[in-house]
C-alpha positions in Angstrom: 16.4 12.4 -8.2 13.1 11.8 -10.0 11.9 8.2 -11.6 9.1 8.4 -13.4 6.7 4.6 -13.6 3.6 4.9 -16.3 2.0 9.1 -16.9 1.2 9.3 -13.7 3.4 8.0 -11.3 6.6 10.2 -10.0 9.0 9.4 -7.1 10.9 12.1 -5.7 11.0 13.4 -1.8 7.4 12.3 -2.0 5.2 10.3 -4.2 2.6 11.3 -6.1 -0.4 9.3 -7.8 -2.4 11.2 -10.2 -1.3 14.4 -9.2 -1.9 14.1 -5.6 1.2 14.1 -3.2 1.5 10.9 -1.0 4.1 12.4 1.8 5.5 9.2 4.2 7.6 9.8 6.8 11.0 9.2 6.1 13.1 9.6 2.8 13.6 5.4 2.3 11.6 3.9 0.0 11.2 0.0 -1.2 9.3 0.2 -4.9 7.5 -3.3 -5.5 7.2 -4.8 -9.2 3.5 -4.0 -10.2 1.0 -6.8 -8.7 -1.5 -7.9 -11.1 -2.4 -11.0 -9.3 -6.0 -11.5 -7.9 -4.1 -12.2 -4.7 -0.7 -11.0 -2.9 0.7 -12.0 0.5 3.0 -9.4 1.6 5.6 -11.6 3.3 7.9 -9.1 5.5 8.3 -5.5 5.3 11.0 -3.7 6.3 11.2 -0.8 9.7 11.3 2.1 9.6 11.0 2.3 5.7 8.6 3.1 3.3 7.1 0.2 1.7 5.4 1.0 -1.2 3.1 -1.4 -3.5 2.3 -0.8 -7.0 -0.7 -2.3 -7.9 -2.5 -2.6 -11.4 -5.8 -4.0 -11.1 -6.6 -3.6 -15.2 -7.8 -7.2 -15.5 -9.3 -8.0 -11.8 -9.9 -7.0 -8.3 -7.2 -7.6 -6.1 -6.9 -8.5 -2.7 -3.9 -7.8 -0.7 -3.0 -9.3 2.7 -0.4 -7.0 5.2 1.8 -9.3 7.1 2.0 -10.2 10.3 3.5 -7.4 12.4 7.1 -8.2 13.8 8.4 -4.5 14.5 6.6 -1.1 15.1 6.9 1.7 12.6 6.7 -0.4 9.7 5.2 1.6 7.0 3.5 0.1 4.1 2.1 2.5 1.2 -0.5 0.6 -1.2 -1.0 2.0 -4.1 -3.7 2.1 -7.9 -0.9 2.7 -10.3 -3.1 2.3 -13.1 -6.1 4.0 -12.3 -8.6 1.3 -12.6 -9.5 0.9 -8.8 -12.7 2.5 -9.6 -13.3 -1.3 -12.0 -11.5 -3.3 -10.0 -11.4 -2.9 -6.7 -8.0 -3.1 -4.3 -8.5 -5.1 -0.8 -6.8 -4.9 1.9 -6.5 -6.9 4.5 -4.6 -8.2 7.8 -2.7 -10.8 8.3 -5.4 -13.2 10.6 -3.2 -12.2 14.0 -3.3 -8.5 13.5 -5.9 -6.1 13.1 -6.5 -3.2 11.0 -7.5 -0.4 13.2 -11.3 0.1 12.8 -11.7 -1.9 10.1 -12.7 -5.5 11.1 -12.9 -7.0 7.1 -10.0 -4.7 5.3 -10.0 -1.6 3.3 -10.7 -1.1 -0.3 -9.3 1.0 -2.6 -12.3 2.1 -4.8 -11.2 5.1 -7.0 -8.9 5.5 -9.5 -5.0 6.3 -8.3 -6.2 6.3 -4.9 -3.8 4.6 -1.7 -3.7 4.0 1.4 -0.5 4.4 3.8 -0.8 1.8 6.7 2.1 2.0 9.8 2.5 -1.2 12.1 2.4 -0.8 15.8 4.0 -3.7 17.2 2.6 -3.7 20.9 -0.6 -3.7 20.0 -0.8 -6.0 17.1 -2.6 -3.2 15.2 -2.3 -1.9 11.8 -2.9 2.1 11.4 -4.7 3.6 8.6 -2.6 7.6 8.2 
């Protein structure tokens, strides 16, 4: 099965952004309504499942916080649906008990259509940038 979200969006066995394949483990995936917020707490994710986040940052940067890590393997998938990261950047960053491995402020997404697939690892309280 193959949904299609704006030109250049497609969800199939993988997703792709812009033409690039974004390949998550797994076949389960949880599709957000587009953010267009300045800010977004992500409140729970679920397991073992791909969580992806559409994000449209047309009118302003946007900063988005992970939550706090409750199970490992949790796999969230942030992503520039409309291609205007390059204008207005995407933030991320983690929830203020967990850490985002290497990266003591966040990451940004800074180019158009770009993402950034992040897996929790519940032991260590860490976030992992794949």
């Amino acid at each position: 099965m193959t949904s299609n979200f704006f030109d250049n969006v497609v969800i199939s066995d993988t997703l792709t952004v812009g033409g690039n394949p974004i390949t998550p483990s797994g076949n389960s995936y949880i599709l957000s309504a587009i953010i267009t917020s300045s800010t977004y707490t992500i409140s729970s994710v679920t397991a073992n499942v791909n969580n992806i986040y559409q994000i449209d940052s047309t009118n302003n940067a946007i900063t988005i916080t992970l939550p706090l890590i409750t199970a490992t393997n949790a796999t969230i998938i942030i992503v520039d649906v409309a291609g205007k990261a390059g204008d207005n950047n995407i933030n991320i960053i983690p929830n203020v008990a967990d850490t985002l491995i290497t990266q003591t402020n966040g990451v940004s997404i800074d180019q158009n259509y770009n993402s950034y697939t992040i897996i929790s690892n519940n032991t260590t309280s860490n976030w992992i940038i794949i």
